[in-house]
LOTOR-476229 format. One record per residue: x, y, z of N, C-alpha, C, O, CB in turn. Coordinates in steps of 0.2 Angstrom, whole numbers, padded with zeros to 4 digits, always signed. Glycine has a CB too. Example, Ala and Ser with C-alpha at 12.3 -4.5 7.8 and 13.67 -1.06 7.14 Angstrom:
<pts>
+0066-0028+0039+0062-0022+0039+0066-0016+0039+0071-0017+0042+0057-0022+0045/+0064-0011+0035+0068-0005+0036+0064+0000+0039+0067+0006+0040+0070-0003+0029/
</pts>
This chain:
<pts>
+0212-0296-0374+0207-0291-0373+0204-0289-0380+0207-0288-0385+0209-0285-0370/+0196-0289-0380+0193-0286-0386+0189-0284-0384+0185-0288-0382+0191-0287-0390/+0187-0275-0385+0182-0269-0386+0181-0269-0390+0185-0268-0395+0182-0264-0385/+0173-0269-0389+0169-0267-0395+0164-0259-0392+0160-0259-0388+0162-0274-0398/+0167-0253-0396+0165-0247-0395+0160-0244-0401+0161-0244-0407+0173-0244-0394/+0154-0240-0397+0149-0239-0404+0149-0232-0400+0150-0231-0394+0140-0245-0405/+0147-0226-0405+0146-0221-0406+0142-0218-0410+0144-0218-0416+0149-0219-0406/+0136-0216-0409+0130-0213-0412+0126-0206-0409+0121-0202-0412+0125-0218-0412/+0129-0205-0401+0127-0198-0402+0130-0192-0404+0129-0186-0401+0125-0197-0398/+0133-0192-0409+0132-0185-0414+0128-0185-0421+0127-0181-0425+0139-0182-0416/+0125-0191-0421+0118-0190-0425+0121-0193-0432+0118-0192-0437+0114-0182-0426/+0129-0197-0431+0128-0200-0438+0131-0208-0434+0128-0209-0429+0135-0195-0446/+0135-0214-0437+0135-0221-0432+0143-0222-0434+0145-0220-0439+0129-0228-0434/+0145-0224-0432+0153-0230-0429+0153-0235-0426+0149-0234-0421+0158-0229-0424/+0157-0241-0427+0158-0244-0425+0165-0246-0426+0168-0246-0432+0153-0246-0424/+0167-0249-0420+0175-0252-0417+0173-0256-0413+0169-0257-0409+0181-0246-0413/+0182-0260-0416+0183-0266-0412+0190-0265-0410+0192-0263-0415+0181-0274-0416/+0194-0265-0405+0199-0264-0404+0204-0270-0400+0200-0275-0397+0198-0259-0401/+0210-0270-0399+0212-0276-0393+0217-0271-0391+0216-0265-0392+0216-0285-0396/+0223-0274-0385+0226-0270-0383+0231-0264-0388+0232-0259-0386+0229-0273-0379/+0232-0267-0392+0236-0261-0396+0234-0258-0401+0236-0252-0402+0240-0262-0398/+0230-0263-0406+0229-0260-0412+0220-0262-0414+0216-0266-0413+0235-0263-0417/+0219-0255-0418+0212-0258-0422+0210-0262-0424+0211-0260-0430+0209-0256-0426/+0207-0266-0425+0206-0271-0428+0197-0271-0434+0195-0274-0438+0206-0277-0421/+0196-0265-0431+0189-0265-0437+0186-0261-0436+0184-0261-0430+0183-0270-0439/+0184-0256-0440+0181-0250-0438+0176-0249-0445+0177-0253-0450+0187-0243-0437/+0171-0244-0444+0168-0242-0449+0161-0237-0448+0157-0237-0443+0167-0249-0451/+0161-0232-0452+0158-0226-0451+0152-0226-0457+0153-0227-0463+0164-0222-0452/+0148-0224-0454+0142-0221-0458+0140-0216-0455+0137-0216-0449+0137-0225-0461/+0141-0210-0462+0141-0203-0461+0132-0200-0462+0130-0195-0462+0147-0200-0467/+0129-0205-0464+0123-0202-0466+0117-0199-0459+0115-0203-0454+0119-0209-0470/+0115-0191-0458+0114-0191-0453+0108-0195-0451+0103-0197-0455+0115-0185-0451/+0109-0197-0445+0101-0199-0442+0100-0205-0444+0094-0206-0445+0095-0194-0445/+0104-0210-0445+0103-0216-0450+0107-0221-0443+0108-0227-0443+0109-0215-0459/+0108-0218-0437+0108-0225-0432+0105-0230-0432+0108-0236-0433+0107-0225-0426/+0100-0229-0432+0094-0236-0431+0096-0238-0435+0099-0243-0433+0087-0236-0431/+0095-0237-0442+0096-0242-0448+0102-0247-0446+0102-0253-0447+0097-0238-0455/+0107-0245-0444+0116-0244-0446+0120-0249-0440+0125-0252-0440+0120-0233-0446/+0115-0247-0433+0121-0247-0428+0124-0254-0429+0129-0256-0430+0119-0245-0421/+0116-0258-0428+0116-0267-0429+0121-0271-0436+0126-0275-0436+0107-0270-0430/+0118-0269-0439+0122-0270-0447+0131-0272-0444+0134-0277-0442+0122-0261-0454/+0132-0265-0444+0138-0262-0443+0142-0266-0438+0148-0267-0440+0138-0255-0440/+0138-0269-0432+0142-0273-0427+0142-0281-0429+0146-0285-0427+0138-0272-0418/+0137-0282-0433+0139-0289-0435+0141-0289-0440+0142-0295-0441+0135-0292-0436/+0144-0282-0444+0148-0285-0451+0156-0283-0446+0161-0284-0450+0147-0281-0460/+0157-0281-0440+0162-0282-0436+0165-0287-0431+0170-0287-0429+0161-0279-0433/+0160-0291-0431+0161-0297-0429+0162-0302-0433+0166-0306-0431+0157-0298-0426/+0158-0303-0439+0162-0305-0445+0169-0306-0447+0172-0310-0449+0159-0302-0449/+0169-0300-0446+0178-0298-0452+0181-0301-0446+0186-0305-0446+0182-0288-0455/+0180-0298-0439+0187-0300-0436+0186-0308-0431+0191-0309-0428+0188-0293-0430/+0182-0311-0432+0180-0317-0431+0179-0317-0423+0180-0322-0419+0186-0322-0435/+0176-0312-0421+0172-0312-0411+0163-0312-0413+0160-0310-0418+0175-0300-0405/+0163-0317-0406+0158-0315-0406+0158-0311-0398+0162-0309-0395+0153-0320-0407/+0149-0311-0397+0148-0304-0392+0152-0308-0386+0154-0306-0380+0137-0303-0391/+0152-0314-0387+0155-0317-0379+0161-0317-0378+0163-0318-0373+0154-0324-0377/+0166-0316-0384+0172-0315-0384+0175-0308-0380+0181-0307-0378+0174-0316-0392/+0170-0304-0380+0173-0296-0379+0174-0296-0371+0170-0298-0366+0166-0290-0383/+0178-0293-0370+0179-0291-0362+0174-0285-0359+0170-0286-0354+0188-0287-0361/+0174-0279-0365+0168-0276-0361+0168-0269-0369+0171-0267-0373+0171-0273-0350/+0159-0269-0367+0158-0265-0372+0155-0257-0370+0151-0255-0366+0153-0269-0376/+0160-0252-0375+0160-0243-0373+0155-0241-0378+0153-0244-0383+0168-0238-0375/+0154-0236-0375+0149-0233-0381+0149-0224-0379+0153-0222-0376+0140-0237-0380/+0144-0220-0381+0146-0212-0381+0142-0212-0377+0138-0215-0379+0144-0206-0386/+0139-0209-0370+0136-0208-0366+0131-0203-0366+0127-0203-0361+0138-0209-0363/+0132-0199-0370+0132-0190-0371+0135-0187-0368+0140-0189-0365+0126-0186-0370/+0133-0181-0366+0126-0178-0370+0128-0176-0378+0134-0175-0380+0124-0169-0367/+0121-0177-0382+0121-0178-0388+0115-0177-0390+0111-0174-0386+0122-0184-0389/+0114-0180-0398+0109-0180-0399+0104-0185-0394+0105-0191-0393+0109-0180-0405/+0097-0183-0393+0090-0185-0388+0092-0192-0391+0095-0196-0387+0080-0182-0392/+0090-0195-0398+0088-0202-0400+0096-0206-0399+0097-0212-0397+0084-0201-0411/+0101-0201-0403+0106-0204-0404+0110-0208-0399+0113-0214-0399+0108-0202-0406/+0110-0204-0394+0111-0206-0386+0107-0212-0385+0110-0217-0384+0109-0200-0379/+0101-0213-0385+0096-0217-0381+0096-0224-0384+0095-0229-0381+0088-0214-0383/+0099-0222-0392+0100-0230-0396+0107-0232-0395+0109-0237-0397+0098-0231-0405/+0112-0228-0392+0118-0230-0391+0118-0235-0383+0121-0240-0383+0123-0222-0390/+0115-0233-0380+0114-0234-0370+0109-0241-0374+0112-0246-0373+0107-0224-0362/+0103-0242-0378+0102-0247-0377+0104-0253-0382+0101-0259-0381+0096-0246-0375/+0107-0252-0386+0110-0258-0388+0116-0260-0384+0116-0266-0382+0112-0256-0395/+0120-0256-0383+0125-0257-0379+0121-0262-0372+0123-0268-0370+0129-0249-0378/+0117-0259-0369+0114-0264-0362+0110-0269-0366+0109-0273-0362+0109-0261-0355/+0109-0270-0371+0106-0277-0373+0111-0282-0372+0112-0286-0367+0103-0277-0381/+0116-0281-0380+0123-0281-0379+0126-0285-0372+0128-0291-0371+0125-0272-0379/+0126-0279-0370+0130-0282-0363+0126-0286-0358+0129-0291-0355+0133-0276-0358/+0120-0286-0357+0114-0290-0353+0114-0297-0355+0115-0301-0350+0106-0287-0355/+0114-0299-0362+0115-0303-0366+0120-0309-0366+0120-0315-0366+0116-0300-0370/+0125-0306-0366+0132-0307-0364+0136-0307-0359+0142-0308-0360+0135-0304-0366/+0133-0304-0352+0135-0304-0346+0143-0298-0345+0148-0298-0341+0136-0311-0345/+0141-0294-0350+0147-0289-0351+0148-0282-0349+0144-0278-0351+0147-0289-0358/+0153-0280-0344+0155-0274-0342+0154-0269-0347+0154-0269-0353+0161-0273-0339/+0153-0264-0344+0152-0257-0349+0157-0253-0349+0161-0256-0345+0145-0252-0348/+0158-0246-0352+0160-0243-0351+0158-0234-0355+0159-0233-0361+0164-0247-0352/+0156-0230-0350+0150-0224-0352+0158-0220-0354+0163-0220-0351+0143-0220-0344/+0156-0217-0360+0161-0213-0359+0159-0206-0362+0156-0207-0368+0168-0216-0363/+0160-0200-0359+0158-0195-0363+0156-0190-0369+0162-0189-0370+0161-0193-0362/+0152-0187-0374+0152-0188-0378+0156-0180-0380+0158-0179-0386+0147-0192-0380/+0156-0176-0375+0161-0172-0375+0167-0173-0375+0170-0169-0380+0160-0171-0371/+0171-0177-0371+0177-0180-0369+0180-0185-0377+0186-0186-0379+0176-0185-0362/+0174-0187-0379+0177-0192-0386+0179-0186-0392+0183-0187-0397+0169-0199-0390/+0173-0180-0391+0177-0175-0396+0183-0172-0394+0187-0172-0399+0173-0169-0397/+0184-0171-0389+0192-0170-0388+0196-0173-0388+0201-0170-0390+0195-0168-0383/+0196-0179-0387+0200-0185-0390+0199-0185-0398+0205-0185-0400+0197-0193-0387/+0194-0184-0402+0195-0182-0409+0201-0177-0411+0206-0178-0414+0189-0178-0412/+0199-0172-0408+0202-0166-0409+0211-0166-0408+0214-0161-0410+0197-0161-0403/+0214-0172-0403+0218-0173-0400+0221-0179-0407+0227-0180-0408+0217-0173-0393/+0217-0182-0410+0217-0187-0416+0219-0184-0421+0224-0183-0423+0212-0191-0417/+0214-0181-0423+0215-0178-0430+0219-0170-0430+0222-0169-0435+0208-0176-0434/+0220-0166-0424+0223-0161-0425+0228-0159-0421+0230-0153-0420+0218-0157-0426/+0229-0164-0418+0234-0162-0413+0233-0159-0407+0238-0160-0403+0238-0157-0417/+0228-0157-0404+0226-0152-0400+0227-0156-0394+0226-0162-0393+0220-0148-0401/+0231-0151-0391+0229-0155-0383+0229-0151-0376+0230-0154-0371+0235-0159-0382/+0225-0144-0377+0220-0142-0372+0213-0140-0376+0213-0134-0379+0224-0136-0367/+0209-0143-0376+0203-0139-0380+0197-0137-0374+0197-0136-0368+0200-0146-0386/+0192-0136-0378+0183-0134-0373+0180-0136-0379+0180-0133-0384+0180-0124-0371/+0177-0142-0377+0174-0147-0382+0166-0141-0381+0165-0138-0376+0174-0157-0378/+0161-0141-0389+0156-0138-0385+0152-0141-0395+0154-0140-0401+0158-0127-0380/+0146-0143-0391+0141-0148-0395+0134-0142-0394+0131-0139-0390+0138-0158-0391/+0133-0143-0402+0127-0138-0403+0121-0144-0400+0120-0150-0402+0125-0135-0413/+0117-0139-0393+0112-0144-0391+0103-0140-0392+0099-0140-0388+0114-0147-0382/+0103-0137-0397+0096-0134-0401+0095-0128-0395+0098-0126-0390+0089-0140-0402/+0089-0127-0397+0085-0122-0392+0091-0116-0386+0091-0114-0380+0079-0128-0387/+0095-0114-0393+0100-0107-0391+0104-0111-0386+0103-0107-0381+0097-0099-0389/+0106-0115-0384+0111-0117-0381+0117-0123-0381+0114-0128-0383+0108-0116-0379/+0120-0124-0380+0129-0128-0382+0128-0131-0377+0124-0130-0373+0138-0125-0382/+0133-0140-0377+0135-0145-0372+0140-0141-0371+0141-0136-0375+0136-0152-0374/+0144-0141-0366+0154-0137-0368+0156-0142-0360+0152-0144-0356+0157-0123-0368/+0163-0142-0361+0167-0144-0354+0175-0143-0359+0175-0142-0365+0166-0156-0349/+0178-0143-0354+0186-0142-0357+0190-0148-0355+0189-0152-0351+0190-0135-0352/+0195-0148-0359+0200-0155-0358+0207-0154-0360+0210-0151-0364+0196-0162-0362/+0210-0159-0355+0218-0157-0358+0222-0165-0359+0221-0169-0354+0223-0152-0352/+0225-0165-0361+0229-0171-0364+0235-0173-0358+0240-0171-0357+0234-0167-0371/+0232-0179-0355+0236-0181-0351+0244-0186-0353+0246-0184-0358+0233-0184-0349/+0248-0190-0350+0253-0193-0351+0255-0200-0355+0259-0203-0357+0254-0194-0346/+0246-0200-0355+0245-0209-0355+0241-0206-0363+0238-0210-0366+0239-0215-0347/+0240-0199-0366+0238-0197-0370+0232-0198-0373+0231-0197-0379+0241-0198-0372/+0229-0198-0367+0219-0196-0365+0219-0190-0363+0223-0187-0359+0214-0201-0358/+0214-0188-0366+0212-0180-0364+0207-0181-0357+0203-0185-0356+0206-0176-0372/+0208-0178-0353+0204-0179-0347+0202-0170-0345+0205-0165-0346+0208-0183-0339/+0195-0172-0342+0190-0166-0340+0195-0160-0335+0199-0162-0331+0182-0170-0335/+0196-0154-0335+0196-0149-0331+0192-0146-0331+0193-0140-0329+0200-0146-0331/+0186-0148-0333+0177-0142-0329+0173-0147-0331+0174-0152-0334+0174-0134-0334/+0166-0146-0328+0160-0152-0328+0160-0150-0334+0164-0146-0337+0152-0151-0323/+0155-0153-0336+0150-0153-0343+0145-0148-0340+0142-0149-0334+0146-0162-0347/+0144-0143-0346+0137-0139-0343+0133-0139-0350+0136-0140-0355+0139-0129-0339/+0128-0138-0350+0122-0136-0355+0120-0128-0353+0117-0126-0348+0115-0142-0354/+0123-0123-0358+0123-0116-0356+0119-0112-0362+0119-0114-0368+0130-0112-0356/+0115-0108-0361+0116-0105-0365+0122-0100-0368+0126-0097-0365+0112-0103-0365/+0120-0098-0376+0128-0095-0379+0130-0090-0375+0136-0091-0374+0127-0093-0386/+0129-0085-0373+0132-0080-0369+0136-0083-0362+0140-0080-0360+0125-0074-0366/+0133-0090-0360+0134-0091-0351+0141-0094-0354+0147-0092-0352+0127-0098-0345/+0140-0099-0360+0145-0104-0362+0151-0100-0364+0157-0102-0362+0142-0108-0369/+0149-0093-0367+0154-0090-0369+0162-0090-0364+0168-0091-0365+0151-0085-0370/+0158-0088-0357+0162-0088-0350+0164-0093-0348+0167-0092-0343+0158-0085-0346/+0163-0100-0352+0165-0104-0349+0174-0107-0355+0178-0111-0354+0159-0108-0347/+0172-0103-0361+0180-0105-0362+0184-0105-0361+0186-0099-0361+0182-0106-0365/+0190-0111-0361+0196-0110-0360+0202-0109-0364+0207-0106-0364+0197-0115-0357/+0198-0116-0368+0207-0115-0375+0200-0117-0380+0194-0116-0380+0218-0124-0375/+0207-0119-0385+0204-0119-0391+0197-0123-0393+0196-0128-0390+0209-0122-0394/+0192-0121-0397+0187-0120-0396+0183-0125-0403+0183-0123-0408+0186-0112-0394/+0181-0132-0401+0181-0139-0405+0173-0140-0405+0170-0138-0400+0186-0146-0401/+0170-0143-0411+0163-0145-0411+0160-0141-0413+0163-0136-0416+0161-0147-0407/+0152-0142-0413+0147-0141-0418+0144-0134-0415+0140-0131-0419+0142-0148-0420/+0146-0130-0409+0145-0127-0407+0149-0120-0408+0148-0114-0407+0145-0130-0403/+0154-0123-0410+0160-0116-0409+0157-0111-0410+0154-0107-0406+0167-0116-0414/+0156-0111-0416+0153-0102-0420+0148-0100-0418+0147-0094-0419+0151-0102-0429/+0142-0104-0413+0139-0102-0409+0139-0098-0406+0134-0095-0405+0138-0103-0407/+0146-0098-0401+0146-0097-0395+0153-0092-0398+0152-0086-0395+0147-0103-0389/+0158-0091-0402+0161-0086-0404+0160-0088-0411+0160-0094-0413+0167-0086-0400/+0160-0084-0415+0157-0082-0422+0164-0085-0427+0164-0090-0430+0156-0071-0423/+0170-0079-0425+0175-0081-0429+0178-0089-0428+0181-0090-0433+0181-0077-0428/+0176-0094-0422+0179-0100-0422+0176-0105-0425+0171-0108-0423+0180-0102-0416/+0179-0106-0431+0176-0109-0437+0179-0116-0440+0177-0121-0442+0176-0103-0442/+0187-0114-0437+0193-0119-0441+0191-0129-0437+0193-0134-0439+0203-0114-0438/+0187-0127-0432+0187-0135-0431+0179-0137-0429+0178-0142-0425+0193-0138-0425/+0174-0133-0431+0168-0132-0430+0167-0140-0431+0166-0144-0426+0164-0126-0435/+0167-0144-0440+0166-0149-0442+0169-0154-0439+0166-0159-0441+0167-0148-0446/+0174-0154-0435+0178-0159-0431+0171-0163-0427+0166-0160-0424+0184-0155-0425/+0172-0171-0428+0165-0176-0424+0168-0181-0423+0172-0183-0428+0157-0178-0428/+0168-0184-0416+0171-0189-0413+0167-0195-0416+0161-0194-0418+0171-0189-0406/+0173-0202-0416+0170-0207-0419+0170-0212-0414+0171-0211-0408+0173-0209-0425/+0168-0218-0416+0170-0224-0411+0178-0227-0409+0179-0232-0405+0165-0230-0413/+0183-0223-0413+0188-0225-0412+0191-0219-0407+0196-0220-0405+0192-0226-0419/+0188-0215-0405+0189-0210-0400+0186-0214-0393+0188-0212-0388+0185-0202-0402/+0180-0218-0393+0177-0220-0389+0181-0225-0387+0183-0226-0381+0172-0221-0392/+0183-0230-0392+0187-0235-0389+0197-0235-0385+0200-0239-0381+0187-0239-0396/+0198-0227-0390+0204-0226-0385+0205-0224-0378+0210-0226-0375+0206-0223-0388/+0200-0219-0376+0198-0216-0370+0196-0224-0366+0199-0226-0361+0190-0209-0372/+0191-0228-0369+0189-0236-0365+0195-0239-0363+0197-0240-0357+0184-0243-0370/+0200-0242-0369+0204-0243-0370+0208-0243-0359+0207-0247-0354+0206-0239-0377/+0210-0238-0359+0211-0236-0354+0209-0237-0348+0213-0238-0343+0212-0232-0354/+0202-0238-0347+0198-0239-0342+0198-0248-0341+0198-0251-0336+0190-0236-0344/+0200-0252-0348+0198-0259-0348+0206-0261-0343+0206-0264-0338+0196-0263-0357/+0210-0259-0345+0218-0261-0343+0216-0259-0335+0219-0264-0332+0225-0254-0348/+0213-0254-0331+0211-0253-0325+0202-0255-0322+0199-0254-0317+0213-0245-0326/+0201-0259-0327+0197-0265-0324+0192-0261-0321+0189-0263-0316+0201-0270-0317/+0190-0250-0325+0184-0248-0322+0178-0246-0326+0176-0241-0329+0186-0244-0319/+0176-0253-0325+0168-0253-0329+0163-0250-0325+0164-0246-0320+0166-0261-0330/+0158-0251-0327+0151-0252-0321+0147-0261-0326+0150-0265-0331+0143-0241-0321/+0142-0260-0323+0137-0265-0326+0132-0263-0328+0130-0258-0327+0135-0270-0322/+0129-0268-0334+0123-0267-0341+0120-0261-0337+0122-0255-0338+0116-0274-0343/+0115-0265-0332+0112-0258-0328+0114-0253-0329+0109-0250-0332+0112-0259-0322/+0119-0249-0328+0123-0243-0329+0124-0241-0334+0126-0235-0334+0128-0242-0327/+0122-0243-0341+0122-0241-0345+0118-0235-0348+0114-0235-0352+0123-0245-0346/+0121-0230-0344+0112-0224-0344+0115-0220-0348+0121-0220-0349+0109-0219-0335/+0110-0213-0352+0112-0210-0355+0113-0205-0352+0113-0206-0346+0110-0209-0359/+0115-0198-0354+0116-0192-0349+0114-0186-0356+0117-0187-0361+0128-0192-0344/+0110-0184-0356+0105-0179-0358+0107-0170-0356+0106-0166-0361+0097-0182-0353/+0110-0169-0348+0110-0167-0346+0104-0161-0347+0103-0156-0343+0115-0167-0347/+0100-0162-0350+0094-0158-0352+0090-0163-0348+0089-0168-0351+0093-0158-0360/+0086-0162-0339+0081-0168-0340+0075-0171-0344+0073-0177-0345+0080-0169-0335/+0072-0164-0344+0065-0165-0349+0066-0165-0356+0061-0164-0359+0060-0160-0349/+0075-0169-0360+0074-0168-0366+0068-0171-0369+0064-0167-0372+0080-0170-0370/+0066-0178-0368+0060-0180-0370+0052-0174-0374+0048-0174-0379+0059-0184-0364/+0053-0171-0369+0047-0167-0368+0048-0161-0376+0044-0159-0380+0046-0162-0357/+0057-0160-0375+0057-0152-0379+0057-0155-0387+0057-0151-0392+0067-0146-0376/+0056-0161-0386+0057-0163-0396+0053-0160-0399+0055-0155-0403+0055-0170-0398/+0045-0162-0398+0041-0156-0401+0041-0150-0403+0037-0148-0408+0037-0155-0399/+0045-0146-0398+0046-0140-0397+0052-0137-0400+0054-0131-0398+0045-0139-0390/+0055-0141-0404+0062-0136-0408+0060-0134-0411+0063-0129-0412+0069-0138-0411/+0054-0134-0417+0053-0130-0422+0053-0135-0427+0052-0133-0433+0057-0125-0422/+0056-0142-0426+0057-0146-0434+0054-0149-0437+0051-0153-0433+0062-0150-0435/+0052-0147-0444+0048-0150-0444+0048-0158-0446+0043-0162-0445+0046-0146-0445/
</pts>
């Protein structure tokens, strides 16, 4: 088995290659907003080192969002080129759920309320807890709130770019951002249980439906 797992919506890029146990090639660029440039590079100097091509791979994950507008959109369509190409299963995986799985990587945590600054005064958030098999899995939808609503929706400890939003003093894991090795462990799991979908499905999730429309409208300039 080999996953190849990419992650770009939190607005910087990853990429992973994984088999059943261990990593086999990973690589990160932190520059924000620099997907486009990065994501392609990145998967072919991944296939390089580890000597796969796109036909070798069992099936390919990526962040599904919610996220950033652009970064989501170039994650969903490389990944279905990718797989279209290659006749390759997918695997959407949360982009909520991959920060809790960060959060459960680097810090140990293992009941969190994942919650992503999504502009125009309002947070991604969902909550998650640390199962057996040592994937964080959802205990609330994903909502897009604003900060007062979001507030009411936390549970435990409080991860992502959102925190201090939504409570001022929760500051200690604000900077925590899931990578594509969060992506690939959470997939990981799905590939062993054979639950993909196909290229087709490879959709983003916005949770915002008119984000398109609100770009103009944040103020940036």
């Amino acid at each position: 088995m080999k996953l190849l797992a990419l992650e770009t919506a939190n607005e910087q890029c990853s990429v992973s290659i994984v088999d059943e146990t261990q990593e086999l090639y990973f690589q990160l660029d932190a520059r924000a907003k620099a997907q486009t440039q990065t994501i392609l590079p990145l998967i072919e100097q991944g296939f390089s080192q580890t000597g796969t091509a796109a036909a070798d791979l069992t099936a390919i994950a990526f962040s599904r969002g919610p996220g950033s507008f652009s970064g989501v959109r170039i994650n969903a369509a490389v990944t279905q080129a990718l797989a279209w190409a290659n006749d390759l299963p997918v695997i959407p995986v949360s982009t909520l759920q991959a920060l809790a799985q960060a959060a459960y990587r680097i810090a140990g945590l293992t009941a969190v309320t994942a919650v992503l600054d999504a502009r125009m005064q309002e947070v991604y958030i969902a909550s998650y807890q640390l199962n057996d098999q040592g994937i964080m899995q959802a205990v609330s939808e994903e909502y897009l709130l604003d900060y007062a609503r979001a507030a009411e929706q936390v549970q435990f400890q409080l991860v992502g770019s959102g925190s201090d939003l939504i409570k001022q003093e929760q500051i200690q894991y604000k900077d925590l951002n899931a990578t594509a090795n969060d992506i690939a462990t959470i997939a990981r799991e799905h590939v062993s249980q054979k639950k993909w979908v196909s290229a087709e499905q490879a959709l983003p999730v916005y949770l915002r439906d008119n984000a398109w429309k609100k770009i103009p409208e944040q103020g940036k300039p």
